[in-house]
MIDREN-490280 format. One record per residue (C-alpha): x, y, z; residue number from 1; residue in three letters. Coordinates in steps of 0.5 Angstrom, whole numbers, plus 500, padded with zeros to 3 digits. Layout:
BEGIN
X  Y  Z  NUM  ALA
...
//
This chain:
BEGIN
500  500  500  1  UNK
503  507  497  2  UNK
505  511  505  3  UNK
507  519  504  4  UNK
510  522  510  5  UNK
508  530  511  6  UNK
508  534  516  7  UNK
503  538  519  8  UNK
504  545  517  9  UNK
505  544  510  10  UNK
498  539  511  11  UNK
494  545  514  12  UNK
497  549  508  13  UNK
493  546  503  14  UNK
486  547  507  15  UNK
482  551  503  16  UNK
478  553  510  17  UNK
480  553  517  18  UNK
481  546  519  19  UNK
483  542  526  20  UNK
489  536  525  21  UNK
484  531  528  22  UNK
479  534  523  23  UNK
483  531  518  24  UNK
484  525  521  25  UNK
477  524  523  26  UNK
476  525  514  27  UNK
482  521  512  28  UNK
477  514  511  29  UNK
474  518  504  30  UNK
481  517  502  31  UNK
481  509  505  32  UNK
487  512  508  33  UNK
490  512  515  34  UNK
493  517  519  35  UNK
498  517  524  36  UNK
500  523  528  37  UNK
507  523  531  38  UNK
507  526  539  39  UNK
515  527  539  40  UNK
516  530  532  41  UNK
511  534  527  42  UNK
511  528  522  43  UNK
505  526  519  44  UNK
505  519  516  45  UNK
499  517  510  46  UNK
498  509  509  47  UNK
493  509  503  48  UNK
490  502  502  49  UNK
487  505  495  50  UNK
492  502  490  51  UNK
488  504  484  52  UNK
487  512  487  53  UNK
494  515  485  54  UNK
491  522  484  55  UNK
490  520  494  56  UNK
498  519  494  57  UNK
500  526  497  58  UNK
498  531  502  59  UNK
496  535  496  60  UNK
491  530  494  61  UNK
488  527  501  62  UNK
487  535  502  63  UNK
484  536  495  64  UNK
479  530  497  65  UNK
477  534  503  66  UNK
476  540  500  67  UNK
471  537  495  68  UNK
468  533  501  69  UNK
467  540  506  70  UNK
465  544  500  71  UNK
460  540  497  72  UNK
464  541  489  73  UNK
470  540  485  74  UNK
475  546  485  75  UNK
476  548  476  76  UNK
484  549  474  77  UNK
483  554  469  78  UNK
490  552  466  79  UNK
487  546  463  80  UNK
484  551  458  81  UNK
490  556  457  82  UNK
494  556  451  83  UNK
500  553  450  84  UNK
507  556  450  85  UNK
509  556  442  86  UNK
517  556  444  87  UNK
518  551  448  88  UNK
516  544  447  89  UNK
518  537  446  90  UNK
521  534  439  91  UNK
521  527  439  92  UNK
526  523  435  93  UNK
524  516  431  94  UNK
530  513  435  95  UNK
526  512  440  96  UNK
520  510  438  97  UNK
521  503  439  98  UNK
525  503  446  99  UNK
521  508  450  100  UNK
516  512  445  101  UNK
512  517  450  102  UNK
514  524  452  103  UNK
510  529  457  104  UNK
512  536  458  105  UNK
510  541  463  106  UNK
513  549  466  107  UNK
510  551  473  108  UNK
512  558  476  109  UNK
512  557  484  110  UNK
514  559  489  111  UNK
521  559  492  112  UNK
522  551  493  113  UNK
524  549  500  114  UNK
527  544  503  115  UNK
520  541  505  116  UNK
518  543  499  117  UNK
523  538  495  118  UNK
522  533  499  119  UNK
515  533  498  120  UNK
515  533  491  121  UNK
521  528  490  122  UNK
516  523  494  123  UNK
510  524  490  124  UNK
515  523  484  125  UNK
517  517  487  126  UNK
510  514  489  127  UNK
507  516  482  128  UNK
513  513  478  129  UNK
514  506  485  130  UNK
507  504  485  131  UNK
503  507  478  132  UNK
509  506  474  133  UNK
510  499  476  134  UNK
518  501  478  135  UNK
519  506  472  136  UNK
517  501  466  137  UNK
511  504  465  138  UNK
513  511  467  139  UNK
518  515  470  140  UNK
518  523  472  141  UNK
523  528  471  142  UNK
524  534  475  143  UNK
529  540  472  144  UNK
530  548  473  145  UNK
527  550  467  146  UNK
531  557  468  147  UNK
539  553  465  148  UNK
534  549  460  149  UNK
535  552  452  150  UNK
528  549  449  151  UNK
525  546  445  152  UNK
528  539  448  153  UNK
530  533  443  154  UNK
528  526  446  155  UNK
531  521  442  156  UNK
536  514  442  157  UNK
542  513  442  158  UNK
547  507  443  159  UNK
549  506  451  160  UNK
556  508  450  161  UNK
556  513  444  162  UNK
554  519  450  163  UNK
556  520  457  164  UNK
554  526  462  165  UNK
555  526  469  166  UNK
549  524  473  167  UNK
547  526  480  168  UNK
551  523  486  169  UNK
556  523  481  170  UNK
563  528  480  171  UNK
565  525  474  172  UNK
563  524  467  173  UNK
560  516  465  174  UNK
558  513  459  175  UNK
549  511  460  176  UNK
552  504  460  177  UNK
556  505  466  178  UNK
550  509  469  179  UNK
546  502  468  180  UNK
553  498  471  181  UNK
555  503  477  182  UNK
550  508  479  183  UNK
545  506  484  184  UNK
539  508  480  185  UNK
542  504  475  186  UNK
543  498  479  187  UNK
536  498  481  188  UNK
532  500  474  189  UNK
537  497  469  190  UNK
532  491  468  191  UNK
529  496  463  192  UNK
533  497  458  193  UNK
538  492  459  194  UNK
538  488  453  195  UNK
536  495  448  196  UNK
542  497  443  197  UNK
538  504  443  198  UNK
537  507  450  199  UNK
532  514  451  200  UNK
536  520  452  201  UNK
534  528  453  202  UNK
538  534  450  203  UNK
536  541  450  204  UNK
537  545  444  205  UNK
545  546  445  206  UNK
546  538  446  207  UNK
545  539  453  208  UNK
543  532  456  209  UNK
538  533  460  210  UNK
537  526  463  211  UNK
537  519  462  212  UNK
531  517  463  213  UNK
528  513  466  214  UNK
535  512  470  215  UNK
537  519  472  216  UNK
538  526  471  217  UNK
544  530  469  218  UNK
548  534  475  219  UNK
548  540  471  220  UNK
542  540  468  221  UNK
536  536  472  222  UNK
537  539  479  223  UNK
533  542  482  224  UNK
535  546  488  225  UNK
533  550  493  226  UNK
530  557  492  227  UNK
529  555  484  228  UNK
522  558  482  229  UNK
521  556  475  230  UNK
521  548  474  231  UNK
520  543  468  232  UNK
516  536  469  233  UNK
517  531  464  234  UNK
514  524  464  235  UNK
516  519  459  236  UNK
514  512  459  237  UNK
512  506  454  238  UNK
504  508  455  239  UNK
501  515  453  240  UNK
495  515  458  241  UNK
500  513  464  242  UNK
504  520  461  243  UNK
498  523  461  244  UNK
495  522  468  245  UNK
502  522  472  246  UNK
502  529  469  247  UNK
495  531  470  248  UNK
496  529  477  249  UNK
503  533  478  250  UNK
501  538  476  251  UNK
494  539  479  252  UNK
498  538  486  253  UNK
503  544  484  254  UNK
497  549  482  255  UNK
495  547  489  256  UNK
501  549  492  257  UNK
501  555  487  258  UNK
504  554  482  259  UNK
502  557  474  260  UNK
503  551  469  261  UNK
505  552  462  262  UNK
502  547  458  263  UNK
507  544  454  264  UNK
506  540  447  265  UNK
510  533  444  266  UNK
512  532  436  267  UNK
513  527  434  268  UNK
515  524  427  269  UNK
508  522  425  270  UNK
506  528  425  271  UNK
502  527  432  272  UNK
502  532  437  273  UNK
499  531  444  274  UNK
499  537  449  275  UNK
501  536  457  276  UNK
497  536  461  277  UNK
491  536  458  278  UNK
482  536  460  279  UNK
482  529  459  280  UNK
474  527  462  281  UNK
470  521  461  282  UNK
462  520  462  283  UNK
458  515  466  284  UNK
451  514  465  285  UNK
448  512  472  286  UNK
442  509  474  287  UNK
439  512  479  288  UNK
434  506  481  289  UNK
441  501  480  290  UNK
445  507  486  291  UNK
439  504  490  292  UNK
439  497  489  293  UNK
446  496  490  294  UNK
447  500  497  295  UNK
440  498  499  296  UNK
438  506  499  297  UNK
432  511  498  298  UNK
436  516  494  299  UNK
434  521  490  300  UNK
436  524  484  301  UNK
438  531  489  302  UNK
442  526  494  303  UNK
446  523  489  304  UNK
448  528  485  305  UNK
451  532  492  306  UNK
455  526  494  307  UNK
458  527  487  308  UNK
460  534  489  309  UNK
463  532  495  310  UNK
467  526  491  311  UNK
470  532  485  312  UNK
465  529  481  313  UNK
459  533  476  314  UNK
454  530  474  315  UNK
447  533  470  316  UNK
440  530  468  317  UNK
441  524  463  318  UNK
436  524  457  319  UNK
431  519  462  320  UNK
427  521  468  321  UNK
432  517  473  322  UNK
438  518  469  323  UNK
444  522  471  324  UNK
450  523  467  325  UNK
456  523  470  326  UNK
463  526  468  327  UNK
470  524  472  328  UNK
475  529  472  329  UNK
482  529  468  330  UNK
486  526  474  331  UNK
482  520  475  332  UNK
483  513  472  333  UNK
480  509  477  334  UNK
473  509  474  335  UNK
471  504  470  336  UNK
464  502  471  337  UNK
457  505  473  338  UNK
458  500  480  339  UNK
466  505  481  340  UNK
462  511  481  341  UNK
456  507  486  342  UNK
463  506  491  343  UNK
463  514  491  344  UNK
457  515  492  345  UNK
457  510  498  346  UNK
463  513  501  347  UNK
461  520  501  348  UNK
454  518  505  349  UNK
459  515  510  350  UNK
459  507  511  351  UNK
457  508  517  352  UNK
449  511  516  353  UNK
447  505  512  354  UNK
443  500  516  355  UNK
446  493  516  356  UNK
441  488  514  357  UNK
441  480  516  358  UNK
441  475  510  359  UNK
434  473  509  360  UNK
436  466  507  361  UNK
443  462  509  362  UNK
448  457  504  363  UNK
453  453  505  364  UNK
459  454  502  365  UNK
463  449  498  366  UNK
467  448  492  367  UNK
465  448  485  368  UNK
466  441  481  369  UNK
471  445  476  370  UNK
475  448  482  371  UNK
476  441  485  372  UNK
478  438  477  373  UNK
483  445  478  374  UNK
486  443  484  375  UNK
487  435  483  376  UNK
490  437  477  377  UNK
495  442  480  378  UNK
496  437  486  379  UNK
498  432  481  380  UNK
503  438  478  381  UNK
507  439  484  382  UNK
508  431  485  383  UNK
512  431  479  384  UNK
516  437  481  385  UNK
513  443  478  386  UNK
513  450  482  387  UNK
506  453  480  388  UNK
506  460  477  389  UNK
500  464  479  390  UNK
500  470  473  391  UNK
493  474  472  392  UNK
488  473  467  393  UNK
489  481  464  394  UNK
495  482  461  395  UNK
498  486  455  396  UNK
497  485  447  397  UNK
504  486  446  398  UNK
505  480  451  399  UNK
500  476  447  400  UNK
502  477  440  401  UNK
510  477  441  402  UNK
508  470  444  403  UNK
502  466  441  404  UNK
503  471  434  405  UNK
496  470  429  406  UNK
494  464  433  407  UNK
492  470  439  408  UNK
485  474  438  409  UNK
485  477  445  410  UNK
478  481  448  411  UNK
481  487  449  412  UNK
479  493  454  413  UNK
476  499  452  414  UNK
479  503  457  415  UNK
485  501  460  416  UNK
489  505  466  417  UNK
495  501  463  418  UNK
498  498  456  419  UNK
501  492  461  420  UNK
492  490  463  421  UNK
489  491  456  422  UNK
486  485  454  423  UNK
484  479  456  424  UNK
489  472  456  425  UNK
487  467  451  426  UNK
493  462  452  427  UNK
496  461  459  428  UNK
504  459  455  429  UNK
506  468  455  430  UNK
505  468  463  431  UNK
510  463  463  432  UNK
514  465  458  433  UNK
515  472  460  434  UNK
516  469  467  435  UNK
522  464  465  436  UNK
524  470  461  437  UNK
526  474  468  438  UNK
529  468  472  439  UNK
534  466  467  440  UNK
539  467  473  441  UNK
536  461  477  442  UNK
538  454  478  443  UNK
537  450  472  444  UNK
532  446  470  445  UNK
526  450  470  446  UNK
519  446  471  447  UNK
513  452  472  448  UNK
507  450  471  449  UNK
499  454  472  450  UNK
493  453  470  451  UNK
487  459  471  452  UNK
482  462  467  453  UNK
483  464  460  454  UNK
477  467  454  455  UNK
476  466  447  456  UNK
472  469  444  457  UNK
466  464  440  458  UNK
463  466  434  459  UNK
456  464  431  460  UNK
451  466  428  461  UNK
448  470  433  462  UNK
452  476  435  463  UNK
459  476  439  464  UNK
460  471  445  465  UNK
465  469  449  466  UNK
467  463  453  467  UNK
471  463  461  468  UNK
475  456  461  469  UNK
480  453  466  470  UNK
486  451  461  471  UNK
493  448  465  472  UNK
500  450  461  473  UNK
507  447  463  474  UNK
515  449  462  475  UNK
520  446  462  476  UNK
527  449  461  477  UNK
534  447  461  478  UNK
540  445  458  479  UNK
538  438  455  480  UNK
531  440  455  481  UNK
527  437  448  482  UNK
520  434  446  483  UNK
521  428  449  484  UNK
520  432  456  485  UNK
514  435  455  486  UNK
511  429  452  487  UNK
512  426  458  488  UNK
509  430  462  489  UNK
502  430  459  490  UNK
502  422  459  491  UNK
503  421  466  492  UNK
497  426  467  493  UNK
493  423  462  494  UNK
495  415  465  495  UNK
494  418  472  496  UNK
487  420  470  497  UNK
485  415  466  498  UNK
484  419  459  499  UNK
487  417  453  500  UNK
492  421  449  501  UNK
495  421  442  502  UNK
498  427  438  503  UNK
498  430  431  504  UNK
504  433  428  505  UNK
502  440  426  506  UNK
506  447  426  507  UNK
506  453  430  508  UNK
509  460  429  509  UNK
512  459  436  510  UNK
514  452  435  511  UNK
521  449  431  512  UNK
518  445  425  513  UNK
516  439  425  514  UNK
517  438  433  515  UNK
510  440  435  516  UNK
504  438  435  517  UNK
497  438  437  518  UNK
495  434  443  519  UNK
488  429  443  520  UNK
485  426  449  521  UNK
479  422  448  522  UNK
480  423  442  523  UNK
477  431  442  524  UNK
483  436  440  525  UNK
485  439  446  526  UNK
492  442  446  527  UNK
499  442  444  528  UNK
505  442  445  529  UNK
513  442  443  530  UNK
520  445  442  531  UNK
519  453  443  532  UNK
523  457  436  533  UNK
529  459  437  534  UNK
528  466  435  535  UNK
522  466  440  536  UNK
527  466  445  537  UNK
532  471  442  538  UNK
526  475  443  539  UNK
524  475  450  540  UNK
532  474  452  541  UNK
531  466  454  542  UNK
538  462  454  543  UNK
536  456  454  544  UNK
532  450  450  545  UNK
525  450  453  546  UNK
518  446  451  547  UNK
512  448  453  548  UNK
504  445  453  549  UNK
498  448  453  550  UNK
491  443  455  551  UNK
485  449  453  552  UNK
480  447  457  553  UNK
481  443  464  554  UNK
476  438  463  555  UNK
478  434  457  556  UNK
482  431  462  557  UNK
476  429  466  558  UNK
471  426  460  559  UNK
469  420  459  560  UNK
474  416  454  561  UNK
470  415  447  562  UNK
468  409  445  563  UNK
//
């Protein structure tokens, strides 16, 4: 859970009324947070249990909560409208387009920074780019004077060693490969651009380097210091609504310590420009009569609309009598459906209102038969020594189609927060892949295995369906590693359980030819199995030979045999 320590002056500071600590203590639930005063120290300590809210993941945000919460309205930020500054601006190189393709940029005239200050903004710059940006690979934040920066900013590739800086922490000059090999940051986040020939680099307009993102900042030129008054915010990242965000958010949480944003725009190579930050809202329409189903309520149109205010959110009279259309600001991303705006709507009643009601009937819990089929076959699994992966069931487009190729048609989201949760998995083999791909230090041979839930769309006469089955998929990876291994594996299986099985030699694109094949039981085509391509692995930085097999749907392993 995301934890922010402030103090308490610079949090009283941002109170748009006057306001008591314990006040704000007493509040802090609307932010699923808790808050911890320090009896010895002015030191406050927020814990926020809301991982989806990284907009809540500072001082400023739980304040901004409260405000709403106390006012009964969301504050406007009339930067969001200005027009953008025509001499300053981002040019981005075709270079990078394949490592890190996404840049964000944006001014902000403040008042002089303070030690607590930057304290403050170097945490929030953490936090968003820590747990939004999942360690820097989605997203990573950048802080700069922008009084010593010569705009516009070049963004492009280079190769690690043809260019060199002096990082901050550092005296002396290193190439970006020995930043990735001897600097701290580098050690910590190289895993990122490790195995790229071409690395993200920041210049200004006179060749200055700026920083190397998303490592480290240059000494000369990306260090923000105390008593600096006008500052440049860069976001960079491989997923554009997660530059977008973070930039939204930072920028916010600037303006409300009184601050003057500059929005700033990107150009890129094919004649795309985004502007940053930018008024990006989204509407909802909400059923008044589904509110009242779900929280059990009496609401009225009225009540609902006023717990909306208090959440930040705007709401007006949809086209029926009993319709509201709800618009979510620019610095939320965690709405996805009517039922997350029912939540706020919830939250801003009090949980504590709501009458609790006794179940009127009573159940008895119990495993489905699907369940049970599930943990007899991972029982098995493990008896054979396989360690068991657990991987999610939304993953990356990128992901599916680097690994399965034409042979993956994923159910994609329409709105994902992030490119890495963007559809859902039709195979369960790219979890493993991906997670032999990071534990290529560990001792060989690797035997991993899953089984969970994928999604397949189901096409008919009727309109487009889909269908939600357990699938089971082994790996094994080592040295001496072949088809036979793997073949042996799901004949065990299928003699434990009585299925009968046999195999048709087909092709795959992630298969070596001629060493793969589809796997029958009783007769039904239910799976494949065989080598993995040798350029497959190259891709994902697999060393090792590796077999793989997939059974689709884990009751092909409990059908009758045919006759």
């Amino acid at each position: 859970m995301p934890k922010v320590v402030t103090e308490k002056q610079s949090l009283l500071s941002l109170a748009e009324k006057p306001i008591s600590l314990e006040k704000i203590q007493e509040l802090s639930w609307l932010a699923k947070a808790e808050m911890t005063i320090s009896a010895d120290t002015e030191e406050i300590t927020l814990e926020f249990a809301d991982t989806n809210r990284p907009d809540l993941w500072s001082p400023e945000g739980l304040m901004r909560l409260i405000n709403q919460y106390l006012e009964g309205k969301a504050r406007d930020y009339s930067y969001l409208s200005d027009p953008y500054d025509n001499e300053k601006y981002v040019i981005v190189e075709e270079s990078v387009q394949r490592v890190r393709p996404y840049i964000g940029m944006f001014l902000c005239k403040m008042p002089p920074v303070t030690e607590k200050t930057l304290k403050s903004l170097i945490q929030t710059q953490e936090k968003l780019a820590e747990n939004y940006g999942k360690k820097r690979k989605i997203v990573s934040i950048g802080l700069y004077p922008a009084s010593i920066v010569d705009f516009p900013i070049i963004y492009k590739g280079v190769k690690p060693n043809e260019e060199s800086f002096t990082p901050l922490g550092f005296e002396e000059e290193m190439t970006l490969a020995e930043i990735l090999v001897k600097h701290p940051k580098g050690i910590e986040y190289r895993d990122i651009l490790e195995a790229r020939k071409c690395v993200p680099l920041m210049v200004d307009k006179k060749g200055e380097i700026l920083s190397f993102p998303p490592i480290i900042n240059s000494r000369r030129t990306g260090e923000v210091k105390i008593g600096d008054t006008y500052l440049a915010v860069e976001a960079t990242g491989n997923d554009l609504s997660a530059v977008r965000l973070v930039l939204n958010i930072f920028a916010m949480n600037l303006s409300d310590r009184g601050g003057q944003i500059t929005r700033m725009r990107s150009l890129y190579p094919d004649n795309q420009i985004y502007t940053f930050p930018t008024d990006e809202t989204e509407e909802f329409y909400l059923n008044i009569p589904q509110v009242n189903n779900l929280l059990g309520s009496e609401f009225g149109i009225e009540k609902i609309s006023s717990n909306l205010r208090k959440m930040g959110l705007k709401s007006k009279k949809g086209t029926f009598d009993k319709e509201l259309i709800v618009t979510v600001p620019f610095y939320r991303r965690d709405i996805m459906h009517e039922v997350d705006i029912i939540e706020d709507i919830a939250i801003a009643s009090d949980y504590n209102d709501f009458e609790p009601q006794m179940p009127e009937s009573y159940t008895k819990g119990g495993l489905s038969p699907q369940q049970e089929r599930v943990d007899t076959v991972r029982q098995i699994s493990i008896g054979m020594g396989f360690l068991e992966y657990m991987g999610n069931i939304l993953t990356s487009k990128e992901t599916m189609k680097t690994c399965a190729g034409k042979h993956s048609d994923p159910i994609e989201i329409a709105n994902p927060m992030t490119s890495m949760f963007s559809c859902l998995r039709d195979f369960l083999f790219p979890g493993l892949l991906t997670a032999e791909s990071k534990n290529s230090k560990s001792l060989y041979p690797h035997h991993i295995f899953e089984t969970g839930e994928i999604v397949r769309k189901v096409f008919g006469q009727e309109a487009l369906k889909t269908d939600t089955v357990f699938s089971i998929a082994y790996l094994i990876a080592g040295p001496e590693t072949n088809f036979s291994d793997i073949y042996s594996v799901i004949d065990t299986i299928c003699e434990m359980l009585s299925v009968k099985l046999s195999l048709l030699e087909k092709d795959f694109d992630f298969f070596i030819p001629g060493r793969s094949a589809c796997v029958y039981l009783n007769g039904v085509n239910s799976g494949f199995l065989g080598e993995v391509s040798p350029k497959l692995l190259d891709v994902l930085g697999i060393r090792m030979p590796l077999v793989l097999c997939e059974i689709n749907d884990i009751s092909f392993l409990f059908e009758r045999k045919a006759n």
